[in-house]
CHARMM internal coordinates of N, CA and C (Angstrom, degrees):
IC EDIT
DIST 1 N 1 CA 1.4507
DIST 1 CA 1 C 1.5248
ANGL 1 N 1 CA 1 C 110.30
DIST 1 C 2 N 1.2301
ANGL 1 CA 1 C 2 N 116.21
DIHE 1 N 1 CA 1 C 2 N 142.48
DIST 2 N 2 CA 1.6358
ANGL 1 C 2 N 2 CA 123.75
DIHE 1 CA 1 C 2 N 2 CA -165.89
DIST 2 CA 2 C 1.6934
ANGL 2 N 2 CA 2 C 92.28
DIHE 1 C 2 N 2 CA 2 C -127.43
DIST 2 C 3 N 1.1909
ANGL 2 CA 2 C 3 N 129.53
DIHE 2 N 2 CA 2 C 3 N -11.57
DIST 3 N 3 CA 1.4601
ANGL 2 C 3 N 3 CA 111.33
DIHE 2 CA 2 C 3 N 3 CA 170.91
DIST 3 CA 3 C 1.5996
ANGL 3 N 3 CA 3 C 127.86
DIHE 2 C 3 N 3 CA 3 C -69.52
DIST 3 C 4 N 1.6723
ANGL 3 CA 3 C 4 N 115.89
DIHE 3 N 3 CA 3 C 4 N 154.33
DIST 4 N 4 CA 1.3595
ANGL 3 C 4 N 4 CA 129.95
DIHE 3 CA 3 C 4 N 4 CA -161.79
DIST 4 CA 4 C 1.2222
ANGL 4 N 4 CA 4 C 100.84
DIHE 3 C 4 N 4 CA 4 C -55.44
DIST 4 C 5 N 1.4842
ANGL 4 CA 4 C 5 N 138.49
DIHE 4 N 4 CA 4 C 5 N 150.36
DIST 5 N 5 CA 1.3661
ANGL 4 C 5 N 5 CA 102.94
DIHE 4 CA 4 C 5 N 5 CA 142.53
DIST 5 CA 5 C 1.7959
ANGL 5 N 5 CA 5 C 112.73
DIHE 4 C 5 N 5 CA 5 C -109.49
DIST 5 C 6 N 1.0740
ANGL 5 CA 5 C 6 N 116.92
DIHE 5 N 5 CA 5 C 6 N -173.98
DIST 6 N 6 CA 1.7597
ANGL 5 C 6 N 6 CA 105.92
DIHE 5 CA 5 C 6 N 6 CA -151.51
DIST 6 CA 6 C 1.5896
ANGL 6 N 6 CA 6 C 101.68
DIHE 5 C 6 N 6 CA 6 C -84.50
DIST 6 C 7 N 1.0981
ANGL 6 CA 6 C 7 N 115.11
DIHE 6 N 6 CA 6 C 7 N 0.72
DIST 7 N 7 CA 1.7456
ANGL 6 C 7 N 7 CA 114.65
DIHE 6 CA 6 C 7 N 7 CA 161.74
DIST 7 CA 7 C 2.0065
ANGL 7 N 7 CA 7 C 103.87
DIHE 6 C 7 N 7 CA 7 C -53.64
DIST 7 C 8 N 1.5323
ANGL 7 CA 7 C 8 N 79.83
DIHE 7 N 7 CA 7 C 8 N -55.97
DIST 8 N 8 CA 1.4225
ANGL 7 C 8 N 8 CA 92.24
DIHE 7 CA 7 C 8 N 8 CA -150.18
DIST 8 CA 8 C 2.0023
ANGL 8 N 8 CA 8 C 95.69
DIHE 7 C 8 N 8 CA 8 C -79.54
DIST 8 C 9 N 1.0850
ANGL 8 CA 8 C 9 N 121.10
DIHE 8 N 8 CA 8 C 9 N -32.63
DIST 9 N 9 CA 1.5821
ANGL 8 C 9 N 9 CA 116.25
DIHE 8 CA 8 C 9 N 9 CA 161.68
DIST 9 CA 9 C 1.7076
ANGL 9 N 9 CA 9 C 107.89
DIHE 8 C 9 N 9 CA 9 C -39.32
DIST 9 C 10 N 1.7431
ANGL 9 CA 9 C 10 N 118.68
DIHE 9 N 9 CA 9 C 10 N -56.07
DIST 10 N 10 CA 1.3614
ANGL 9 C 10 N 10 CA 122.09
DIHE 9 CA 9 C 10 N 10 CA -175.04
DIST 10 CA 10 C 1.4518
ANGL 10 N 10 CA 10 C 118.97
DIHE 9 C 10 N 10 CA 10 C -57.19
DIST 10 C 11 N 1.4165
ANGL 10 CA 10 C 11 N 102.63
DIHE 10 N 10 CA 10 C 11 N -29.39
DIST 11 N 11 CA 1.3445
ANGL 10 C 11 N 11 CA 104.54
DIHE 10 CA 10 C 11 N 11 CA -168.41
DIST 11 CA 11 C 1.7059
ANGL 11 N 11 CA 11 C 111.72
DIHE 10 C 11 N 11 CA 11 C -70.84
DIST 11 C 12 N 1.6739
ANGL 11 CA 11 C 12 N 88.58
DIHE 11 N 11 CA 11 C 12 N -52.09
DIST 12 N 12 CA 1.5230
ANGL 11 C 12 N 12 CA 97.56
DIHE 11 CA 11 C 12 N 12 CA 176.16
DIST 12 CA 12 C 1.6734
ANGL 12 N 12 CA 12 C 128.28
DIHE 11 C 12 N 12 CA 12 C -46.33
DIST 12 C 13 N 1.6478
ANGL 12 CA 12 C 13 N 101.33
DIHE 12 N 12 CA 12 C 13 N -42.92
DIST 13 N 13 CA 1.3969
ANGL 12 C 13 N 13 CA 118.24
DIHE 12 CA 12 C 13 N 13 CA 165.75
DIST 13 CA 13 C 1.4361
ANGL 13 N 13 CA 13 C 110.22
DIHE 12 C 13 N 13 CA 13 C -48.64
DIST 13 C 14 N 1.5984
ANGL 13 CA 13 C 14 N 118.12
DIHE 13 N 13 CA 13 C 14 N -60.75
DIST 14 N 14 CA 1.5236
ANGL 13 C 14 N 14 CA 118.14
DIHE 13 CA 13 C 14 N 14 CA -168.29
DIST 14 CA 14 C 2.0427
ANGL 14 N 14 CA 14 C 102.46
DIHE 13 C 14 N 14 CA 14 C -73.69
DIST 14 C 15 N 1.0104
ANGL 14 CA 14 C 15 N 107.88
DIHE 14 N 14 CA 14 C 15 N -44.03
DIST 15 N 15 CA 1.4691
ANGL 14 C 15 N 15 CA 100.65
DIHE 14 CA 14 C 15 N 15 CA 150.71
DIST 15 CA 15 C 1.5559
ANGL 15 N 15 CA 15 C 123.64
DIHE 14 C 15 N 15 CA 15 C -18.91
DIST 15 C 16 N 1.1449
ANGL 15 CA 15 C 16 N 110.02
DIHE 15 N 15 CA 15 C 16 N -84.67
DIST 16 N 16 CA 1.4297
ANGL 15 C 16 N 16 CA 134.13
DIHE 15 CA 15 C 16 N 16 CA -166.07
DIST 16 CA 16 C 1.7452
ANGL 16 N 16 CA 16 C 118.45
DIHE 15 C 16 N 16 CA 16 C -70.75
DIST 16 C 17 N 1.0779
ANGL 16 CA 16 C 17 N 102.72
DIHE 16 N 16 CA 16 C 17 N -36.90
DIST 17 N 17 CA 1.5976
ANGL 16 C 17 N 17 CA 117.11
DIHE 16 CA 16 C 17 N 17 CA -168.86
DIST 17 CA 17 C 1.1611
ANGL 17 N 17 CA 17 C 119.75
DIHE 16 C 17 N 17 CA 17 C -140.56
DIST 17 C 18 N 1.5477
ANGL 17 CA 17 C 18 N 130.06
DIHE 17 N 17 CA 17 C 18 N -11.59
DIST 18 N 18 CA 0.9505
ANGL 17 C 18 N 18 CA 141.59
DIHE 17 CA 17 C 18 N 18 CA 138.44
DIST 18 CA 18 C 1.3752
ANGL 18 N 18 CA 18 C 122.09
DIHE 17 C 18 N 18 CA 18 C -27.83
DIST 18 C 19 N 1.5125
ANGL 18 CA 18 C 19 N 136.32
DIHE 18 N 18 CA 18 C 19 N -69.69
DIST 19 N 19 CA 1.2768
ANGL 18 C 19 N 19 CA 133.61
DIHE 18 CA 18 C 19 N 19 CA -175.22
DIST 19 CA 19 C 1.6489
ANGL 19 N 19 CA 19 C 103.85
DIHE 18 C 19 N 19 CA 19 C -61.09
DIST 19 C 20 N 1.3990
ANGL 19 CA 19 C 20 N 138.50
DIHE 19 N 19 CA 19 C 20 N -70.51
DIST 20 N 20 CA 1.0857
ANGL 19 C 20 N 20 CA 146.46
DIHE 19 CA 19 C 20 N 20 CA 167.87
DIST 20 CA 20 C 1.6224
ANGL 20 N 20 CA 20 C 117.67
DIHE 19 C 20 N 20 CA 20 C -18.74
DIST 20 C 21 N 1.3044
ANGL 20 CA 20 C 21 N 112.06
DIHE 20 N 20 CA 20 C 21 N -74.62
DIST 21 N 21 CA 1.2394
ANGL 20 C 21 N 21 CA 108.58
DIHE 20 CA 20 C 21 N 21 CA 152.71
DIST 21 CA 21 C 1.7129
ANGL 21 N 21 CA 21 C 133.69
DIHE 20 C 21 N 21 CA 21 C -22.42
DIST 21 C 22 N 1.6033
ANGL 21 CA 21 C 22 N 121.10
DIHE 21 N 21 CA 21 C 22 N -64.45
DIST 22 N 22 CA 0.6495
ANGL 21 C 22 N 22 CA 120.16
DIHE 21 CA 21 C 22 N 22 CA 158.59
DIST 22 CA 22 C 1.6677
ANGL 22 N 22 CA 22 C 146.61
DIHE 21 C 22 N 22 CA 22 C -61.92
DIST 22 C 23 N 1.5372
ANGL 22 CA 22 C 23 N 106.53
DIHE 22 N 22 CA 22 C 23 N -7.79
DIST 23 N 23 CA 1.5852
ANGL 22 C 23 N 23 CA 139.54
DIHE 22 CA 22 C 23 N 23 CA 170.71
DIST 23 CA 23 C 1.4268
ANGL 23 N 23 CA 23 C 115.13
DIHE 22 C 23 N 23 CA 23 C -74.61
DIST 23 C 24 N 1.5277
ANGL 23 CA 23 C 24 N 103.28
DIHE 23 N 23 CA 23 C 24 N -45.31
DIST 24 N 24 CA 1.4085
ANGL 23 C 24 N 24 CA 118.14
DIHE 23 CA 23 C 24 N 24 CA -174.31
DIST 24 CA 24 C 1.8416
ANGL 24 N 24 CA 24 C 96.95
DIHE 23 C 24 N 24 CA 24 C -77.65
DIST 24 C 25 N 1.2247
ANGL 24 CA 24 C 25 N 120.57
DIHE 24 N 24 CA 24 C 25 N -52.10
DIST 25 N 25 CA 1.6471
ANGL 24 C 25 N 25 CA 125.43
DIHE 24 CA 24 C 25 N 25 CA -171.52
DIST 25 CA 25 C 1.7833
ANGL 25 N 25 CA 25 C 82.55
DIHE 24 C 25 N 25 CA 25 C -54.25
DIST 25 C 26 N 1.3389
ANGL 25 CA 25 C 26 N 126.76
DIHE 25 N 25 CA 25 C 26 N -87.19
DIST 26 N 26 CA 1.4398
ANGL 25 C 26 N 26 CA 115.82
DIHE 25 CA 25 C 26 N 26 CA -160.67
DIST 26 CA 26 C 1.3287
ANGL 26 N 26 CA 26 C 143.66
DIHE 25 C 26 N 26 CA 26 C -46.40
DIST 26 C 27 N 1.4338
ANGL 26 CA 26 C 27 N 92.34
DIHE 26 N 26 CA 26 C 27 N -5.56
DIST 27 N 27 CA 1.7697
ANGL 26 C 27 N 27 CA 120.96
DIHE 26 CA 26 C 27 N 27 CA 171.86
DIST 27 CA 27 C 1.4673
ANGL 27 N 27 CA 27 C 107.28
DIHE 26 C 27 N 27 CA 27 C -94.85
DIST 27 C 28 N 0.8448
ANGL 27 CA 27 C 28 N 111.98
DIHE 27 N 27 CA 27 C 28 N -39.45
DIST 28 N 28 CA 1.8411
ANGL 27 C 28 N 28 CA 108.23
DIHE 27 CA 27 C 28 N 28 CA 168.73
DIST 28 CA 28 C 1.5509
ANGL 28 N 28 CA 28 C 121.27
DIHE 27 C 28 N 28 CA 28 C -66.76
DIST 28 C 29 N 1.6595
ANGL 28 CA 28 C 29 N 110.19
DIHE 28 N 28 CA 28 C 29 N -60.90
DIST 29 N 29 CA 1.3718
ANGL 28 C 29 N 29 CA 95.62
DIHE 28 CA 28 C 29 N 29 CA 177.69
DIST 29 CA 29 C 2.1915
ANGL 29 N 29 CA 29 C 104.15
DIHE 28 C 29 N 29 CA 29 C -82.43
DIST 29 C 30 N 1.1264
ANGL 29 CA 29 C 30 N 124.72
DIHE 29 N 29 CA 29 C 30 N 5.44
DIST 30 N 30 CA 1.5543
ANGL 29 C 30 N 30 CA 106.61
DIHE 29 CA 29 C 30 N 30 CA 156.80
DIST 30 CA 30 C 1.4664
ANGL 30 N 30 CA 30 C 109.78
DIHE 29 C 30 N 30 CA 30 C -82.93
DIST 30 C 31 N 0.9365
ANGL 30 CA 30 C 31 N 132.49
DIHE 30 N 30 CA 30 C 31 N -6.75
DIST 31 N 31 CA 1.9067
ANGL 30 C 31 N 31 CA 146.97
DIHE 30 CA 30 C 31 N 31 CA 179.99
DIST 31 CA 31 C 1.7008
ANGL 31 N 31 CA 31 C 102.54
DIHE 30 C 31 N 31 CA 31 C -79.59
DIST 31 C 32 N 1.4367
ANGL 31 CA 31 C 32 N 105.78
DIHE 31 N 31 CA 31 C 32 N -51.53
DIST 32 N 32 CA 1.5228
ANGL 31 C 32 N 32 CA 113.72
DIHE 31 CA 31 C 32 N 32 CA -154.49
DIST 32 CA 32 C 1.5003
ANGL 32 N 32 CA 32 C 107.16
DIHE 31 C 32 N 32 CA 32 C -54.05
DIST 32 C 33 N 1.4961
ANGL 32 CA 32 C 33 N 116.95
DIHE 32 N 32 CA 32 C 33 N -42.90
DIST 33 N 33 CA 1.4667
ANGL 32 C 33 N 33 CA 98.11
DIHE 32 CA 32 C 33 N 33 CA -164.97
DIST 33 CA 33 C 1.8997
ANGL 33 N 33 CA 33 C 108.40
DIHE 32 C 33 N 33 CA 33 C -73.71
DIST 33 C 34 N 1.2301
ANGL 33 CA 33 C 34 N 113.16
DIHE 33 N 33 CA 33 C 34 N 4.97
DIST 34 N 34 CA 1.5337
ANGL 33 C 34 N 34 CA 127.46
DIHE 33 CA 33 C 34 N 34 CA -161.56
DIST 34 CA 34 C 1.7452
ANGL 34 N 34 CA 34 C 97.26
DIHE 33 C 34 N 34 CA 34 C -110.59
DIST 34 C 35 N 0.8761
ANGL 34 CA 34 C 35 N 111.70
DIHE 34 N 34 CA 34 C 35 N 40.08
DIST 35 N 35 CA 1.8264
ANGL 34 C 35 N 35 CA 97.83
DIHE 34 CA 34 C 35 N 35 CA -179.56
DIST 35 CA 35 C 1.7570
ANGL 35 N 35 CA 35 C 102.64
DIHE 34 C 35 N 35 CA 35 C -130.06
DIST 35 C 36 N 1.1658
ANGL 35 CA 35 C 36 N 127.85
DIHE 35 N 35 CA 35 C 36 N 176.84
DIST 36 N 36 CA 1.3551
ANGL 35 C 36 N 36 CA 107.18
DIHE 35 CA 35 C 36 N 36 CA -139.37
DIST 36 CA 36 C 1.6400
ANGL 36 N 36 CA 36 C 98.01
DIHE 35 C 36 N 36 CA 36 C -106.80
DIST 36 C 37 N 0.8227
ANGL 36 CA 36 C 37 N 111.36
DIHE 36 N 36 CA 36 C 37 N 14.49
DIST 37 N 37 CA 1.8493
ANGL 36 C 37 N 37 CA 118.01
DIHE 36 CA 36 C 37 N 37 CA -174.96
DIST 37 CA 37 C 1.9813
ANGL 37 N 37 CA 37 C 94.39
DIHE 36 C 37 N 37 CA 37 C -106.03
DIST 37 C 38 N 0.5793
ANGL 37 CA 37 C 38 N 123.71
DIHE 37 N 37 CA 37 C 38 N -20.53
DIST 38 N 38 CA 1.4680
ANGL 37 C 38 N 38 CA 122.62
DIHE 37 CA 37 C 38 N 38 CA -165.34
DIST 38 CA 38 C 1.5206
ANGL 38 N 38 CA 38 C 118.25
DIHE 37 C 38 N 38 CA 38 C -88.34
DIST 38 C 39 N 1.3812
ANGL 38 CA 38 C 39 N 129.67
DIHE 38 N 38 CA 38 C 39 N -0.44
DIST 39 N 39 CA 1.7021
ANGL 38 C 39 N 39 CA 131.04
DIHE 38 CA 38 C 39 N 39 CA -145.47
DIST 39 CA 39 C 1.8082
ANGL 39 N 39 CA 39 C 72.54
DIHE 38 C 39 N 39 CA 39 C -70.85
DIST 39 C 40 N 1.3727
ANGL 39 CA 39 C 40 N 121.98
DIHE 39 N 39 CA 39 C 40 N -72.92
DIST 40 N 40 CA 1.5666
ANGL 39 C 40 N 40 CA 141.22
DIHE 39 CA 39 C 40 N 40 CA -127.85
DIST 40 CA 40 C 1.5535
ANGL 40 N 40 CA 40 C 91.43
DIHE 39 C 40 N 40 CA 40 C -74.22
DIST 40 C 41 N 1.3424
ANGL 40 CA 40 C 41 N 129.93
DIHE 40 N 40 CA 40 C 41 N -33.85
DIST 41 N 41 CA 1.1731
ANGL 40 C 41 N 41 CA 131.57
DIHE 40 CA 40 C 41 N 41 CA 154.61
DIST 41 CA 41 C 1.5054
ANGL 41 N 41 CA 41 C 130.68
DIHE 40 C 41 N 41 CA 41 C -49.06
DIST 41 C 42 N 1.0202
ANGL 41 CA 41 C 42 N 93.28
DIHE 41 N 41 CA 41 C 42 N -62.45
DIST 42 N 42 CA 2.1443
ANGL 41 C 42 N 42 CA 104.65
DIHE 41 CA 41 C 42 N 42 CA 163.20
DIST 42 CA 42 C 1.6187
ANGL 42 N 42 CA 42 C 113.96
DIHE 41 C 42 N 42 CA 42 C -48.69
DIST 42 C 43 N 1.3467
ANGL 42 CA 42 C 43 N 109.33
DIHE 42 N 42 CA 42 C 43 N -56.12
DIST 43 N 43 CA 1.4793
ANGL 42 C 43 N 43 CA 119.16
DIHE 42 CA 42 C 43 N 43 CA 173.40
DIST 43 CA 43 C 1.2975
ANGL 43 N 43 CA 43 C 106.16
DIHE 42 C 43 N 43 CA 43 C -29.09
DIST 43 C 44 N 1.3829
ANGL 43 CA 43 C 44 N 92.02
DIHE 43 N 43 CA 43 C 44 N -70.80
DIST 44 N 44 CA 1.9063
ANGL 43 C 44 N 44 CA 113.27
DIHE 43 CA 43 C 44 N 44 CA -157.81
DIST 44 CA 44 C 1.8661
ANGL 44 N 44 CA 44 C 94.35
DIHE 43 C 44 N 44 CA 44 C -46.25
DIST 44 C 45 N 1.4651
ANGL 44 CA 44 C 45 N 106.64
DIHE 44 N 44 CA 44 C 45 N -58.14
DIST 45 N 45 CA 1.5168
ANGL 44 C 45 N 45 CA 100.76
DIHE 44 CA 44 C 45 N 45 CA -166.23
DIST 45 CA 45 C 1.4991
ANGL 45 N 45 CA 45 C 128.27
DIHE 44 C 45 N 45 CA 45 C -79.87
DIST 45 C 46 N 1.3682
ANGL 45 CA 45 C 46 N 103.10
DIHE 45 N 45 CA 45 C 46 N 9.33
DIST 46 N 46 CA 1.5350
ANGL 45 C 46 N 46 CA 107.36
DIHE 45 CA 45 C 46 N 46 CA 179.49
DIST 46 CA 46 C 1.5848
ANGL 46 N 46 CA 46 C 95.49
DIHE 45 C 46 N 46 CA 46 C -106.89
DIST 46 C 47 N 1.5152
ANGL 46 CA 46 C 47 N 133.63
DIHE 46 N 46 CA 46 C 47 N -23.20
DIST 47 N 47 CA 1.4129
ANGL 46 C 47 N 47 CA 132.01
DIHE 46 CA 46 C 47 N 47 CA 156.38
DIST 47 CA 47 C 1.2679
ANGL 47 N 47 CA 47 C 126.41
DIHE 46 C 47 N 47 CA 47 C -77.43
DIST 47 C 48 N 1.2346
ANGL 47 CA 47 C 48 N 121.78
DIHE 47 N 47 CA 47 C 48 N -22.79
DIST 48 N 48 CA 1.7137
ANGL 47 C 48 N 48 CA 122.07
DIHE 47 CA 47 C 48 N 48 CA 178.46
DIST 48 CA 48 C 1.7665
ANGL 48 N 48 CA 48 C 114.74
DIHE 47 C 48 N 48 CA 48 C -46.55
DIST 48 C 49 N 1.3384
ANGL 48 CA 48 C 49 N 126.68
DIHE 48 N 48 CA 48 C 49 N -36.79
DIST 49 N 49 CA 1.2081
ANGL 48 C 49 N 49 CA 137.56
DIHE 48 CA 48 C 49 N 49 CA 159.73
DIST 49 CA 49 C 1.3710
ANGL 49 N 49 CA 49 C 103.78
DIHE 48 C 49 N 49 CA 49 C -16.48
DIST 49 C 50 N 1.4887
ANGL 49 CA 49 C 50 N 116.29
DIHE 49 N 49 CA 49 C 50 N -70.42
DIST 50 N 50 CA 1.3204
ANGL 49 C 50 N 50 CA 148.78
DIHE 49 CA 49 C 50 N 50 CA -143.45
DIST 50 CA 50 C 1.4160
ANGL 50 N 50 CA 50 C 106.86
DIHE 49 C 50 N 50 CA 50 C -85.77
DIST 50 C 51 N 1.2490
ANGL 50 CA 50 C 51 N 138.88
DIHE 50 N 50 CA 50 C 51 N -35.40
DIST 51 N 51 CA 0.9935
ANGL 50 C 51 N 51 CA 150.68
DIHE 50 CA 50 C 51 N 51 CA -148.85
DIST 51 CA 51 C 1.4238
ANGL 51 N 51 CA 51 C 97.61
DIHE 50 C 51 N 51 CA 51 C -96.01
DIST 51 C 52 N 1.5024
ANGL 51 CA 51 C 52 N 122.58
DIHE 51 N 51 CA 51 C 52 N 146.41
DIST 52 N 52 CA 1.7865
ANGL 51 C 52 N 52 CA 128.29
DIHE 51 CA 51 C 52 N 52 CA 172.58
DIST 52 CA 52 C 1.0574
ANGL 52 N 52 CA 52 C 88.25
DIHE 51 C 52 N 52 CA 52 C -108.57
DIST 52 C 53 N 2.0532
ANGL 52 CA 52 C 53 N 87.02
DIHE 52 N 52 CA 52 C 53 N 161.24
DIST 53 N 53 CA 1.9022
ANGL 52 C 53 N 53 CA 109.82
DIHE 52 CA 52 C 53 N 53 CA -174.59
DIST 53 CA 53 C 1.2337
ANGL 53 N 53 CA 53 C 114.93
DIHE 52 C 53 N 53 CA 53 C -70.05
DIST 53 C 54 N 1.7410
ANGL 53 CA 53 C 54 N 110.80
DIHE 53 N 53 CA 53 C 54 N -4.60
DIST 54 N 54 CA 1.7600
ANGL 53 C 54 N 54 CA 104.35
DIHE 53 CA 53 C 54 N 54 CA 165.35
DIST 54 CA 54 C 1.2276
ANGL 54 N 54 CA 54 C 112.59
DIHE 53 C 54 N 54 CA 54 C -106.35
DIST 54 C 55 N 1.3611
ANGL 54 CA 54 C 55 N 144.50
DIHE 54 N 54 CA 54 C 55 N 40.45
DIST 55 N 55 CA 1.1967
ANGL 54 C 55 N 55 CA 158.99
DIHE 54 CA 54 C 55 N 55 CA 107.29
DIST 55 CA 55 C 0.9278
ANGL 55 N 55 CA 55 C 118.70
DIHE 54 C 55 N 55 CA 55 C -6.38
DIST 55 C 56 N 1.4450
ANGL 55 CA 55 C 56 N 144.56
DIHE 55 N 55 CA 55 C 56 N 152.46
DIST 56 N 56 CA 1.5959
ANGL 55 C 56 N 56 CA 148.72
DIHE 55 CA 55 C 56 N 56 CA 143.97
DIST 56 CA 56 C 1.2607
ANGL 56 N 56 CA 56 C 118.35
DIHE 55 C 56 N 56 CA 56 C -72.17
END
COOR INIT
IC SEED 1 N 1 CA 1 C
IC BUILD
């Protein structure tokens, strides 16, 4: 018998498309906090530290 068996299908997959996949995911969320809807969001959570519970 000459067929794959599905170890070796996965491997080839994580082989092949595996790295890419995972290149493309770490470029998106390292992108995310940088996209143009987000400044007032970022703000807020790099000051919340700072802020007291009688705050607004």
């Amino acid at each position: 018998m000459t067929g794959h068996s599905f170890y070796e299908t996965l491997r080839h997959l994580a082989d092949s498309w595996g790295l890419l996949i995972m290149m493309l995911a770490f470029l998106v969320l390292a992108a995310w906090p940088f996209r143009p809807g987000a400044r007032q969001r970022n703000e807020d959570a790099a000051t919340m530290i700072f802020k007291d519970e009688n705050d607004g």
